[in-house]
C-alpha positions as CSV (number, residue, x, y, z in Angstrom):
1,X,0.0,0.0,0.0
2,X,1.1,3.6,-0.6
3,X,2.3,5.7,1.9
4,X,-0.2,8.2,1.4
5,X,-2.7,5.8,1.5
6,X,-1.6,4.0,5.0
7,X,-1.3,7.8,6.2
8,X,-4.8,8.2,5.4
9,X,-5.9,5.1,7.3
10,X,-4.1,5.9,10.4
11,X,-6.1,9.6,10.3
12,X,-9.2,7.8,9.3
13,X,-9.5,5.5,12.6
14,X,-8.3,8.2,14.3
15,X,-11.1,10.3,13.9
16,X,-13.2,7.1,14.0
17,X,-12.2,6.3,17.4
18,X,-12.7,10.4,18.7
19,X,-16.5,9.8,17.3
20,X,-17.0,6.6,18.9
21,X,-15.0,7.9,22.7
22,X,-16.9,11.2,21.9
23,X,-20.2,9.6,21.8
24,X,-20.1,6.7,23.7
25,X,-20.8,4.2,21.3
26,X,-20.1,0.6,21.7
27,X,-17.6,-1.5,19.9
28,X,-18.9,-5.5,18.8
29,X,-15.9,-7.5,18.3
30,X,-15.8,-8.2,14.9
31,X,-15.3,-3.5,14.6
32,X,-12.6,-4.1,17.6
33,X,-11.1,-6.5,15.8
34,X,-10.6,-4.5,12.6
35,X,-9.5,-1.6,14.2
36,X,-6.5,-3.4,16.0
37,X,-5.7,-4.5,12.6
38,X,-5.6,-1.4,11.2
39,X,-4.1,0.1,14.6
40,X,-1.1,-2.3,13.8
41,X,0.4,-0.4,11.2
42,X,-0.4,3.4,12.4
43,X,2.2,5.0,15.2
44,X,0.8,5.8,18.5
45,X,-1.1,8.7,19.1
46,X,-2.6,10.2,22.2
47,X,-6.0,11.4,21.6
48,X,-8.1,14.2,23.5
49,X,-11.5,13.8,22.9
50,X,-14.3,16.0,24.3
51,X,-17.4,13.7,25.7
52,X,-20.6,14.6,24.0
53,X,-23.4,15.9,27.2
């Protein structure tokens, strides 16, 4: 895969993890599951996320 493209992957869950933190949502294995994968080849990153009220 491209670089630009695995860049874009690590940006895309992690704005998909801020919505899920943000809003409480739950994660089902099978989501979980791809995430890690996906997690596997993105560097760390500390997120801040702001719960929804």
């Amino acid at each position: 895969m491209a670089a630009a493209a695995e860049s874009y992957l690590c940006t895309y869950l992690t704005d998909w993890t801020a919505v899920e933190t943000r809003w409480g949502l739950s994660v089902d294995a099978r989501e979980r599951e791809a995430m890690e994968q996906l997690a596997a080849g993105s560097p760390d990153e500390t997120l801040t996320v702001t719960l929804a009220r």
